[in-house]
C-alpha positions as CSV (number, residue, x, y, z in Angstrom):
1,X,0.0,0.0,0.0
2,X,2.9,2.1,0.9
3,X,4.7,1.8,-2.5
4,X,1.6,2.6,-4.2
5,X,1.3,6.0,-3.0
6,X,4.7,6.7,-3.6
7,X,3.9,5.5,-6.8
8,X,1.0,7.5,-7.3
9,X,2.4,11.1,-5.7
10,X,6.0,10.3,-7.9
11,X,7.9,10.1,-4.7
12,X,9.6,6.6,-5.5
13,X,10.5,5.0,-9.2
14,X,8.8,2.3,-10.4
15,X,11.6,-0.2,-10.8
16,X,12.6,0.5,-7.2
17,X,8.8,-0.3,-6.2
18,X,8.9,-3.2,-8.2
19,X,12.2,-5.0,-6.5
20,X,11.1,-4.2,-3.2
21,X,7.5,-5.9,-3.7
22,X,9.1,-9.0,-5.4
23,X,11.7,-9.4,-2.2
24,X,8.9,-8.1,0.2
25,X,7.9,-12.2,0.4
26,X,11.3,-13.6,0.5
27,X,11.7,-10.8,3.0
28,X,8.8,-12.0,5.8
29,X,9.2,-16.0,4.9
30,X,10.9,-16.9,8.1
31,X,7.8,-15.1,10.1
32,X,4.8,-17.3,7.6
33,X,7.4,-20.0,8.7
34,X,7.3,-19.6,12.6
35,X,3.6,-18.7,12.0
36,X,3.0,-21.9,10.5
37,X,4.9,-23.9,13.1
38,X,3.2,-21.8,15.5
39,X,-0.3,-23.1,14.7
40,X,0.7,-27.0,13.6
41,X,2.3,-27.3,17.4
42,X,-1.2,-25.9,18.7
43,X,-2.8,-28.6,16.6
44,X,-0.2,-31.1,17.7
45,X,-0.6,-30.5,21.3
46,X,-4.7,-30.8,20.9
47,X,-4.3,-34.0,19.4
48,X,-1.5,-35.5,21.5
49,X,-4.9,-34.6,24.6
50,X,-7.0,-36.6,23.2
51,X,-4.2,-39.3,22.0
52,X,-3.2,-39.7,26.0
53,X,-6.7,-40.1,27.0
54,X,-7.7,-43.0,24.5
55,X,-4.3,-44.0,25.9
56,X,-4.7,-44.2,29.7
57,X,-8.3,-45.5,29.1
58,X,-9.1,-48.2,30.7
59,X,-9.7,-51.6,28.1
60,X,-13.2,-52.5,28.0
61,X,-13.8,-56.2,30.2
62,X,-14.4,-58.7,27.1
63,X,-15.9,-62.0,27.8
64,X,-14.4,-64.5,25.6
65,X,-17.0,-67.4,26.3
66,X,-20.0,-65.2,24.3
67,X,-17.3,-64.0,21.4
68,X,-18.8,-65.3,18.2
69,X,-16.4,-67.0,16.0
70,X,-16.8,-68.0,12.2
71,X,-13.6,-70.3,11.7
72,X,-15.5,-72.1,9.1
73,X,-15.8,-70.8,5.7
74,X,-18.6,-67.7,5.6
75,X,-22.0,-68.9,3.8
76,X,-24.0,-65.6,4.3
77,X,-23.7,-62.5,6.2
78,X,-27.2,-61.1,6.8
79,X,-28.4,-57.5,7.7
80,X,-31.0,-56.9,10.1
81,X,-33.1,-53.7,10.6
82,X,-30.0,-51.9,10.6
83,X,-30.3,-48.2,12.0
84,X,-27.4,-45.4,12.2
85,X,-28.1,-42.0,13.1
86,X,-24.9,-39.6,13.5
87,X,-24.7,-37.4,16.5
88,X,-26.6,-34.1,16.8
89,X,-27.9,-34.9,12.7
90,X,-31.0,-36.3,10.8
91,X,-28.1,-38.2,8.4
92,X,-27.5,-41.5,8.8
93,X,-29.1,-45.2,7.1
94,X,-32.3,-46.4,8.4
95,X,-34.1,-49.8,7.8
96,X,-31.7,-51.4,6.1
97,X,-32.8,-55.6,5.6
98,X,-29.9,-57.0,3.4
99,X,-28.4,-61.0,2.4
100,X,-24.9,-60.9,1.3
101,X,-23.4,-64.0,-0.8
102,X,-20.9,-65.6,0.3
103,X,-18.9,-64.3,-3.2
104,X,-19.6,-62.2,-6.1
105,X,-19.4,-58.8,-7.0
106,X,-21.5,-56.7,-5.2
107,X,-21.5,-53.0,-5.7
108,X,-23.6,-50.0,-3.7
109,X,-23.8,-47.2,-6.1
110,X,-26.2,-43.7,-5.2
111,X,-25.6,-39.8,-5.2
112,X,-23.5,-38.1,-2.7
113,X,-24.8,-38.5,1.1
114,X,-27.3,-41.3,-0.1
115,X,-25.8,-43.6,3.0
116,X,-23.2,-45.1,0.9
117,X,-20.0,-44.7,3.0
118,X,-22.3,-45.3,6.2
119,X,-23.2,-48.8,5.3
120,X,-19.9,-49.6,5.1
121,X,-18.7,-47.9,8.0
122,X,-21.5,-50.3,10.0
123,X,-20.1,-53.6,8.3
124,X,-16.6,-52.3,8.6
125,X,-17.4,-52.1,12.5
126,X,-16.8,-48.4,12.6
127,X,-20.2,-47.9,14.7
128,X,-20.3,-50.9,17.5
129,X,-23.4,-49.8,18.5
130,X,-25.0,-51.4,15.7
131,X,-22.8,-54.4,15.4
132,X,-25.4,-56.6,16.5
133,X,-27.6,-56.2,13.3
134,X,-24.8,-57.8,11.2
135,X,-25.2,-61.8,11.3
136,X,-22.3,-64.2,9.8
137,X,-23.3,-67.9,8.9
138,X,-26.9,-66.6,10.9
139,X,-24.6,-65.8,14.0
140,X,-24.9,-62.5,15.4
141,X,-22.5,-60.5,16.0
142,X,-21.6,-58.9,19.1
143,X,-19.1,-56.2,20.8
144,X,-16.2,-59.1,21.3
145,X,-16.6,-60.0,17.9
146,X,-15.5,-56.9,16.4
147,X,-11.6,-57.7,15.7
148,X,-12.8,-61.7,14.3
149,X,-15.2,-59.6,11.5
150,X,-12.1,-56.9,11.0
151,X,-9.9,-59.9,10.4
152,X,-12.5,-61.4,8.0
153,X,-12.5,-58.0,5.5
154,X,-9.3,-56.1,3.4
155,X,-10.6,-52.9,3.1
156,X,-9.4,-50.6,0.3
157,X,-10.0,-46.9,0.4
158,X,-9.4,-45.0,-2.6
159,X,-6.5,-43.5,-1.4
160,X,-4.5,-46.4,-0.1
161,X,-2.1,-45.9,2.5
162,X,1.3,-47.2,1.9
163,X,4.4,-46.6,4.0
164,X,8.4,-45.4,3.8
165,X,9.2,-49.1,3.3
166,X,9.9,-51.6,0.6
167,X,7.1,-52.4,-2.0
168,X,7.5,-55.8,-0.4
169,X,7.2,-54.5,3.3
170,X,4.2,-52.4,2.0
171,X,2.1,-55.5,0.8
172,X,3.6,-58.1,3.5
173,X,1.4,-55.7,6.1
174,X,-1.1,-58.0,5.5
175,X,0.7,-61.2,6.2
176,X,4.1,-60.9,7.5
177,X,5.2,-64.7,7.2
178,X,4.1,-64.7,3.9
179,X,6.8,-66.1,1.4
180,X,8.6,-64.6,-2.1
181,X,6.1,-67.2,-3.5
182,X,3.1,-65.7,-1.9
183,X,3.9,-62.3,-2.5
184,X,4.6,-62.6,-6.2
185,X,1.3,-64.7,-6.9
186,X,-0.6,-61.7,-5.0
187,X,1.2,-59.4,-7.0
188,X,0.2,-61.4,-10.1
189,X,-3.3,-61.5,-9.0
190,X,-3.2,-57.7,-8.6
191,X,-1.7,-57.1,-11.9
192,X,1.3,-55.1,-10.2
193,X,3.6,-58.3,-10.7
194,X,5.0,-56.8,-14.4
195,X,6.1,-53.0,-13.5
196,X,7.6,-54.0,-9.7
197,X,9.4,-56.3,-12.1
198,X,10.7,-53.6,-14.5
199,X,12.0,-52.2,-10.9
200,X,16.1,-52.3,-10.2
201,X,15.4,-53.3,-7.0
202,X,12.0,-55.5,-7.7
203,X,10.1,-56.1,-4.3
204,X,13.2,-54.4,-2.5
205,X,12.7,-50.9,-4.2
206,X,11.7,-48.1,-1.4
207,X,8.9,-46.1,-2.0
208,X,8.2,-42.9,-0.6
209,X,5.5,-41.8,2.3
210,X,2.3,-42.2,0.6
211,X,3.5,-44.0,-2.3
212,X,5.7,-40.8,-3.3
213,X,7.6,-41.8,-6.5
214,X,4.4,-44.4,-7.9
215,X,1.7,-43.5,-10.2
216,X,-1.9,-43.3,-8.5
217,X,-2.4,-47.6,-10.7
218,X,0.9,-48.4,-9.2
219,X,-0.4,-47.9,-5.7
220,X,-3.6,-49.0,-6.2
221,X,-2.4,-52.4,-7.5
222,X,0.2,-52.3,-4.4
223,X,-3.2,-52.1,-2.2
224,X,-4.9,-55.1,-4.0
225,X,-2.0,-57.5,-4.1
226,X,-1.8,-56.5,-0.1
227,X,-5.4,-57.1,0.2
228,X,-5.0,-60.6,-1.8
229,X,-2.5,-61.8,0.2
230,X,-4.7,-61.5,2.9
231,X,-7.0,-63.8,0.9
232,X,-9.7,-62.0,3.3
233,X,-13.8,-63.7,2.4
234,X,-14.6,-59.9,1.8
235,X,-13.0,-57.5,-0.1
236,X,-14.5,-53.9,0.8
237,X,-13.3,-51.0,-2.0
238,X,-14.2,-47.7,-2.2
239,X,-14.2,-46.8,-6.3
240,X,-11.3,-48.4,-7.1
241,X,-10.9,-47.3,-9.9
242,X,-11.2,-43.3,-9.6
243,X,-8.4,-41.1,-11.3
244,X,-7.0,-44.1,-13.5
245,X,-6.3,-44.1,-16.7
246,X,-8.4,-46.5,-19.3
247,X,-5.8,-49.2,-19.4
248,X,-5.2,-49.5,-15.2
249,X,-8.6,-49.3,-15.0
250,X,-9.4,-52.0,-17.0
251,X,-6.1,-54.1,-15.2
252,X,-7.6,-53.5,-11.8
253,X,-11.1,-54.4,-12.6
254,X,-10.2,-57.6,-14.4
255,X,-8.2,-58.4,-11.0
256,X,-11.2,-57.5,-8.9
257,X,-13.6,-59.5,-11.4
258,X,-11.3,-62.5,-11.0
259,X,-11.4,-62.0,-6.8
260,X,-14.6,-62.0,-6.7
261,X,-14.9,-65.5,-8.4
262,X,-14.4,-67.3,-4.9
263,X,-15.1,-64.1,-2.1
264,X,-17.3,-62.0,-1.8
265,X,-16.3,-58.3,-3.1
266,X,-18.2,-55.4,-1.6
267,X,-17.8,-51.6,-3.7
268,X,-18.9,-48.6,-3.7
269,X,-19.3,-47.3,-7.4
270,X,-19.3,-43.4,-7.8
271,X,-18.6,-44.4,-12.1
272,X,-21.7,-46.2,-12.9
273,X,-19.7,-48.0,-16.0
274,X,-17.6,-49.8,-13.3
275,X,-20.6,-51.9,-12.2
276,X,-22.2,-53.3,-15.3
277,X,-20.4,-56.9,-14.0
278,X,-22.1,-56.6,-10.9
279,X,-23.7,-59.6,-9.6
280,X,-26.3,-57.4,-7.5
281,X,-26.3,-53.8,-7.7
282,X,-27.9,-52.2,-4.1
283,X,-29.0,-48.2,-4.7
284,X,-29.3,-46.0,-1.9
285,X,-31.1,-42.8,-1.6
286,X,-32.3,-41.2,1.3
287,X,-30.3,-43.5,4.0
288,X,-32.2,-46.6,2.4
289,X,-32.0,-49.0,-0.4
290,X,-34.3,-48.0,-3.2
291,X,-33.6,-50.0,-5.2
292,X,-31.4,-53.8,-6.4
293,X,-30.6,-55.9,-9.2
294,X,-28.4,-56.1,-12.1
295,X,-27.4,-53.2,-14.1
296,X,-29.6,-55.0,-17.2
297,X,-32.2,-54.8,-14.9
298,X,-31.9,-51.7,-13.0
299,X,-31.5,-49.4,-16.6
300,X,-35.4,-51.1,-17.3
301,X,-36.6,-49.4,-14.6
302,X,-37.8,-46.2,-13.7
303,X,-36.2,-45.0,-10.2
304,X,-32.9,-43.7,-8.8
305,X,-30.7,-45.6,-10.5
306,X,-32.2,-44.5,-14.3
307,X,-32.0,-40.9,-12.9
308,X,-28.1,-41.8,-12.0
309,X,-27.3,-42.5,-15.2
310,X,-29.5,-39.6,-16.6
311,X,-27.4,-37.2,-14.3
312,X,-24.0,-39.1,-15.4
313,X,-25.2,-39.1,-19.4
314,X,-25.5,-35.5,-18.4
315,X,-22.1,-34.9,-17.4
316,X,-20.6,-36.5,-20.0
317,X,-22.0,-34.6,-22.5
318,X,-21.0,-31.3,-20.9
319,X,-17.7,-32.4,-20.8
């Protein structure tokens, strides 16, 4: 403001102005700096609180004679009158009466705060509360059985989360004994086998926090040989196949298509054109499901999912 009246009454040059606004920044860097630091160690401290008191909390008693267990090979998960309701909100899913297979490809497709993400967050065992709803092999869950149905899923967000380790490290997360063997069929399986190949290092090559130095495919195939390895009955995704290019899309569908030939995959679709394989094809709206079938039969109908691909026809002829 300063060198603009100067400017204006003459009392200063313009090139003078001009070098002193470009070094102004460089100039005050350090303070944006301390500033900065200043407000991520208020953030740290707030969360290191609440970090110490989930810490020093005291375990809940668990009575392992009522845990359910499901050693044997999962037939049918059911869903019964399942009701969320988020804190202090009207959102949430509400009547929700639902058979799962035991495999296929299953995907939950609907517009933005349909109930989507919430209904997997309940069978992902985000919400205890409701825990009991879910039934495996017609055994209902309860509280103690909440790490036996985590160890039952591999559970694929769309950004993955991969670590300052070894792309070998990085998959072996999900079964540390596992051998080369092992890991190279679940790479395989995952269609990541062929570039970690083209690696100097192969399986040994370090990889950045986050993936840093791999292509958004690379480290989604990374997630789904981890999540094969596991061999988990359920394989939970959450669009899979967003920000890809055509030919990774089409590599990581054909691997999930292939998955889902002996377990039971669960997605949610924002692309409508990733679900026409879909064994059943659930669409919420409102917290509830409106609507299921196959695509074939879903596009015949009038309803939510023909005005989903009404609104996505839409789009892509804007674009």
């Amino acid at each position: 403001v300063i060198i603009g009246f100067r400017l204006f009454f003459g009392t200063l040059d313009f090139a003078t102005g001009f070098v002193v606004l470009l070094l102004a920044p460089e100039f005050y860097l350090p303070l944006r700096q301390l500033g900065s630091h200043y407000h991520a160690r208020l953030q740290g401290i707030s969360a290191a609180v609440d970090m110490v008191t989930i810490l020093n909390a005291p375990l809940p008693e668990q009575s392992q004679q009522h845990e359910t267990k499901f050693e044997e090979h999962i037939s049918s998960i059911n869903i019964n009158n399942l009701n969320f309701t988020y804190p202090n909100s009207n959102e949430g899913i509400k009547n929700i009466n639902l058979t799962l297979p035991a495999k296929g490809l299953v995907a939950v497709v609907g517009a933005s705060g349909s109930g989507k993400s919430t209904l997997f967050d309940c069978l992902l065992g985000f919400h205890p509360q409701v825990i009991e709803q879910i039934s495996i092999n017609n055994k209902p869950l309860d509280a103690t059985s909440m790490s036996t149905l985590q160890n039952a899923i591999a559970w694929i967000p769309q950004t993955p989360t991969l670590f300052y380790q070894s792309i070998s490290d990085n998959i072996k997360i999900a079964k540390p004994a596992a051998t080369q063997l092992e890991l190279e069929q679940a790479a395989h399986q995952a269609g990541a086998l062929d570039f970690i190949n083209t690696l100097e290092n192969g399986f040994d090559t370090l990889i950045g926090e986050q993936g840093e130095g791999l292509s958004g495919g690379q480290k989604q195939r990374i997630a789904l040989a981890r999540a094969f390895l596991k061999q988990a009955p359920i394989l939970v995704l959450d669009e899979p196949t967003a920000h890809l290019d055509s030919q990774t899309e089409q590599l990581i569908q054909q691997a999930i298509n292939n998955y889902a030939k002996n377990h039971l995959v669960l997605v949610i679709a924002h692309r409508l054109n990733t679900v026409k394989n879909a064994s059943n094809i659930l669409v919420m709206q409102n917290g509830e499901i409106a609507q299921q079938g196959t695509y074939s039969q879903l596009e015949q109908q009038q309803g939510a999912f023909k005005s989903l691909l009404n609104l996505q026809a839409q789009g892509a002829n804007n674009d």
